[in-house]
C-alpha positions in Angstrom: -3.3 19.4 21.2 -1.4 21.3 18.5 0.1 17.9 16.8 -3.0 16.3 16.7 -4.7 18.6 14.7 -1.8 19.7 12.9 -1.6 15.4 11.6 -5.1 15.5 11.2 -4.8 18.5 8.8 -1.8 16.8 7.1 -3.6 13.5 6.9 -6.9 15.4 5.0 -4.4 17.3 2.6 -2.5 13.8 1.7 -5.9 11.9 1.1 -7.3 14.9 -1.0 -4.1 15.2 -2.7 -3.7 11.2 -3.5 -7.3 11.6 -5.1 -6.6 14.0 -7.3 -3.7 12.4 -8.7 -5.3 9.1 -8.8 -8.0 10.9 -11.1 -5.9 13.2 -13.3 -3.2 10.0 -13.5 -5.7 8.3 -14.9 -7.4 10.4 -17.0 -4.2 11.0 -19.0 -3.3 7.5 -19.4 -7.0 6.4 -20.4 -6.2 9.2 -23.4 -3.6 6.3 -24.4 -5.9 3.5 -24.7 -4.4 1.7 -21.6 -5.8 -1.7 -20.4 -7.7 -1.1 -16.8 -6.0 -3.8 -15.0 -3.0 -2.0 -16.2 -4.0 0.9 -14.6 -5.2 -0.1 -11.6 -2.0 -2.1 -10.9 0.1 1.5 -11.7 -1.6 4.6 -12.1 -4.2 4.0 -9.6 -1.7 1.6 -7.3 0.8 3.8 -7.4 -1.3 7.2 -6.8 -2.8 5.9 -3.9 0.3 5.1 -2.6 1.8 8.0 -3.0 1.5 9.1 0.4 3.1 6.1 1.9 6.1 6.6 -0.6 6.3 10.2 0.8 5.9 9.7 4.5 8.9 6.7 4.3 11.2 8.8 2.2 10.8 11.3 4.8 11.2 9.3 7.9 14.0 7.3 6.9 16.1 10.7 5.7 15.3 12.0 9.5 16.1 9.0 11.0 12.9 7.6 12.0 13.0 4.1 9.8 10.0 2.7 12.6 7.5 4.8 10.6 8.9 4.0 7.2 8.5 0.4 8.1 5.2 0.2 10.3 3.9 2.6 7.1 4.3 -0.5 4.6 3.8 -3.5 7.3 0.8 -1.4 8.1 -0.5 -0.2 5.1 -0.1 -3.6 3.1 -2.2 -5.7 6.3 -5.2 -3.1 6.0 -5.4 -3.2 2.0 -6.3 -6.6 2.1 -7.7 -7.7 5.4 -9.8 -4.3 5.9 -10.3 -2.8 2.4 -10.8 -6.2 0.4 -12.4 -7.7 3.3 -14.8 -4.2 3.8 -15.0 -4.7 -0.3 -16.2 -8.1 -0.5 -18.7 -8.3 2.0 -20.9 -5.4 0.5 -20.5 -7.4 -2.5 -18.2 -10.4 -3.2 -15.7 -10.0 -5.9 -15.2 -12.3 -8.9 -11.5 -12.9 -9.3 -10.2 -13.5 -13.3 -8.4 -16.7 -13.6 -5.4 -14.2 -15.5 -5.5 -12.9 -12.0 -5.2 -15.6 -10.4 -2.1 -17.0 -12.8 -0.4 -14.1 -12.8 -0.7 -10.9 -10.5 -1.4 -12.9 -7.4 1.5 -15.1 -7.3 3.3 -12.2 -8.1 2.1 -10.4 -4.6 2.7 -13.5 -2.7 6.2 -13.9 -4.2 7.3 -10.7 -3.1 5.4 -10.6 0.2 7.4 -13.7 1.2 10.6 -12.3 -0.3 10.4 -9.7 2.6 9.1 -11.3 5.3 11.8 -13.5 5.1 14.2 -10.3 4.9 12.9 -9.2 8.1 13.8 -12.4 9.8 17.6 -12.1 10.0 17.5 -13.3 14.0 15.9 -16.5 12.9 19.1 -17.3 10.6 21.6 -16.1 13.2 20.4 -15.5 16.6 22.9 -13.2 17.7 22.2 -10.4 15.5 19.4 -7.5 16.1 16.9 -7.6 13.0 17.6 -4.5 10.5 16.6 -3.9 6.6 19.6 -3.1 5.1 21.0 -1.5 1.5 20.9 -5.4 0.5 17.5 -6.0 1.5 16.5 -3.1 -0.6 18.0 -4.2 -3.8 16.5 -7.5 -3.4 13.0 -6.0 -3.2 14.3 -3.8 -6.3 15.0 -6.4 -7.7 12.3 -8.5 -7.8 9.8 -5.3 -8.1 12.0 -4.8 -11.6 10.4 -8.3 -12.8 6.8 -6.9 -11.8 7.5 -4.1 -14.4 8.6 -6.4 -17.1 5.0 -8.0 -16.6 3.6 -4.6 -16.7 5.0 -4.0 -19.8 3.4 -7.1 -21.3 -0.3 -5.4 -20.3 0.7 -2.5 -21.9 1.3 -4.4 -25.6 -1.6 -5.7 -25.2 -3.5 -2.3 -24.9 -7.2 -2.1 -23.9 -10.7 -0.6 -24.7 -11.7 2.8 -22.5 -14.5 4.8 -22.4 -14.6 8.7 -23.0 -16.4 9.1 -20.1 -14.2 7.7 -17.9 -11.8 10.4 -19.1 -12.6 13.5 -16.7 -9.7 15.8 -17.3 -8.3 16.9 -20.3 -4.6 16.1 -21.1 -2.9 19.9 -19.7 -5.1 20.3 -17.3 -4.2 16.7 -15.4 -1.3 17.7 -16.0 -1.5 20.5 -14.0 -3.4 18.6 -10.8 -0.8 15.8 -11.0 2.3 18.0 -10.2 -0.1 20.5 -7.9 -1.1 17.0 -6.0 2.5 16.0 -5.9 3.5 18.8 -4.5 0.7 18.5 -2.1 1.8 15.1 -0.8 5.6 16.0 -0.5 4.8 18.7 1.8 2.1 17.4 3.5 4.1 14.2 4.6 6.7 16.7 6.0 3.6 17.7 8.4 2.9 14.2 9.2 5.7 12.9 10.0 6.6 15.5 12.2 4.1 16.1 14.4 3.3 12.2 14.7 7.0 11.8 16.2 6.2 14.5 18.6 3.1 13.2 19.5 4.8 10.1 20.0 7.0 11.2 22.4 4.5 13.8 24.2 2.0 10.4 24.9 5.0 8.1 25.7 3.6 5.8 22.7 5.8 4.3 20.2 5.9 5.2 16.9 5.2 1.9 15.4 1.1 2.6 17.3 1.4 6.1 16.1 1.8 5.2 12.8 -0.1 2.0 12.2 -3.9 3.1 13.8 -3.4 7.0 12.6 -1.4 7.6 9.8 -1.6 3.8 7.9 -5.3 3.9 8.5 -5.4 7.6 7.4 -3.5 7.4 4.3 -5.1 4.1 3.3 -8.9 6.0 3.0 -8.0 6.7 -0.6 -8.0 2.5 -1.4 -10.8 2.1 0.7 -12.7 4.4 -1.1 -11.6 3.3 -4.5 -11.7 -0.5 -3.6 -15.1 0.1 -2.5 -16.3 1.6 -5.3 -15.0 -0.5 -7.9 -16.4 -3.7 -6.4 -19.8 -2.4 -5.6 -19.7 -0.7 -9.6 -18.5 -4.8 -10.6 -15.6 -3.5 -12.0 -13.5 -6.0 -9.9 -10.4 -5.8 -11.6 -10.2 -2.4 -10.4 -10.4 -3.3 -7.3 -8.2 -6.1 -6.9 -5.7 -4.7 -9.0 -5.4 -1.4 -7.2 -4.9 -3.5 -3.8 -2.3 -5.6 -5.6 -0.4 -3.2 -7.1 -0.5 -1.1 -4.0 1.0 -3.6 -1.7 3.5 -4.4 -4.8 4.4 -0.4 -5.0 4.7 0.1 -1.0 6.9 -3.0 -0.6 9.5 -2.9 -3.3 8.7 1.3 -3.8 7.5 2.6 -0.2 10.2 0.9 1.8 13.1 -0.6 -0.5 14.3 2.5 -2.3 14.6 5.0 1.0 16.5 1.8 2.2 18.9 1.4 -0.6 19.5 6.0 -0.4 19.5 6.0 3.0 20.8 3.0 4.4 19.8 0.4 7.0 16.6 0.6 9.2 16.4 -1.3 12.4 13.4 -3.1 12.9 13.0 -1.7 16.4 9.4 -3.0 17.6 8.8 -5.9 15.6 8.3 -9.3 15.8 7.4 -12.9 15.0 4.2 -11.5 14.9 4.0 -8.9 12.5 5.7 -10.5 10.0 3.3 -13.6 10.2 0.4 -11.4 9.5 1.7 -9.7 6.5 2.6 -13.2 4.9 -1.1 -14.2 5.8 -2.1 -11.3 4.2 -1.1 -11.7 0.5 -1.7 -15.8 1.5 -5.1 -15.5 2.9 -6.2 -13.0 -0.4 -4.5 -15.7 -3.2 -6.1 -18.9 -1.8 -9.8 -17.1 -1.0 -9.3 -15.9 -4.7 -8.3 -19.4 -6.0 -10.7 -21.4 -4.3 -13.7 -20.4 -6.4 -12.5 -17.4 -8.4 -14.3 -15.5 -5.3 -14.0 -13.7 -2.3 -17.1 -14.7 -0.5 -19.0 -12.5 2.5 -17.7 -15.6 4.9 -14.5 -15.1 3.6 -14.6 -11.4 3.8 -15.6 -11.4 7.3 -12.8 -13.8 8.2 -10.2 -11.2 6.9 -11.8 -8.7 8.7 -11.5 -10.5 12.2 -7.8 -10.9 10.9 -7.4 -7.3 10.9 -9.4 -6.6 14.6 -7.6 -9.5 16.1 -4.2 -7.9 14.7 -4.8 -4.3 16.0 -6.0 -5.6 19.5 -2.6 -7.2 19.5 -0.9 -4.6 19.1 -2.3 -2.7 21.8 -2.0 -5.2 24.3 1.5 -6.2 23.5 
């Protein structure tokens, strides 16, 4: 089938393209003397996020705010119940207390912020549940306060190695605007042909886009999580999840909202929204408990996740 392959192609050249910028990103700001967990809650958060941010922008322009929204509902229950979960049970991750205090709370802050913006039937029955130009501000808002914490890591700078540095300044550069570029057209692909494979199967897009294209475009955090827990550099790897769910929230989903305008939340429920909440929930208390995410509590998220997707196919 032509749109299979054709989103399979887009989905390789978006991972591919995420990676690169991830690396170059971070080469260049390494060159700066840049904290880690500073750049694993932006450069690396926000490069392997990159295709979410592209895919919503271009769903919501054409209309299609269900793949915007199942994108960063999606994306933001697999980072932490499949990719920290995955994580911690090859090895279990030590969580800093600073962590703990600070970037955490943060995640859970905003994840409830916006899971109570998608309950607007709960606060009036009568009205059909839609993210609008408010919403957006709201998660604008409160992203703006995450920056202002940002900035704080950044004063306090950081020691790097050289040879984490693998591109030189022109030439990463060069692969972050190539990768970019990449992404931006490669979304267009995406997009596309997973609406029309949507239609062609008589499967709604929300399925489309949570088992192939959230699960596709979240390999990059997989394989960086992964590898940052198993190398013990674990604020790598919880940072990149936390900034990632931080970026697709407030990022991914509230600024196409506040260009666009309103997206109705057109195949969600009680359900989905609980899930997320448990999400950033589920990875602050397992982190607070004993400044660990244990194998039995890695294989609890995971059972979290398969539980979830079986709902959705059954529903």
């Amino acid at each position: 089938m032509k749109e299979l392959f054709l989103l399979i192609i887009g989905l390789f050249l978006i991972v591919k393209a995420a990676d690169v910028l991830v690396t170059a990103a971070a080469s260049l700001a390494l060159r700066f003397n840049v904290p880690k967990m500073l750049v694993a809650l932006t450069i690396m958060a926000f490069g392997t996020c990159a295709p979410e941010v592209a895919i919503s922008f271009q769903s919501v322009q054409n209309g299609d705010g269900q793949i915007a929204f199942a994108n960063v509902v999606g994306s933001c229950i697999v980072n932490v119940f499949l990719i920290i979960g995955v994580a911690a049970l090859i090895k279990p991750i030590k969580v800093k207390h600073a962590t703990i205090k600070k970037e955490l709370p943060i995640l859970f802050l905003i994840t409830s912020v916006f899971a109570i913006l998608m309950l607007d039937r709960l606060f009036d029955p009568f009205t059909r549940n839609v993210f609008s130009r408010a919403d957006g501000l709201v998660l604008i808002l409160f992203f703006s306060v995450f920056v202002s914490y940002l900035i704080g890591l950044l004063r306090k700078g950081g020691e790097q190695s050289s040879n984490e540095i693998k591109y030189g300044s022109v030439m990463s550069i060069l692969l972050i605007t190539l990768s970019i570029l990449v992404t931006i057209l490669s979304s267009d692909l995406i997009v596309n042909n997973a609406t029309q494979l949507a239609t062609k199967l008589n499967i709604s897009e929300k399925i489309i886009t949570m088992v192939i294209i959230v699960i596709g475009t979240s390999l990059p955090e997989l394989v960086m999580t992964v590898t940052s827990a198993r190398k013990g550099e674990f604020d790598m790897a919880i940072g990149n999840i936390v900034g990632t769910n931080i970026f697709n929230i407030c990022v991914v989903l509230g600024l196409p909202v506040v260009i666009y305008g309103n997206v109705g939340l057109v195949g969600f429920g009680f359900i989905d929204i609980l899930v997320i909440f448990l999400s950033s929930f589920c990875l602050y208390m397992f982190s607070k408990s004993e400044r660990i995410i244990s194998r039995k509590e890695a294989i609890f998220m995971i059972c979290i996740f398969v539980i979830y997707y079986v709902y959705l196919f059954i529903a």
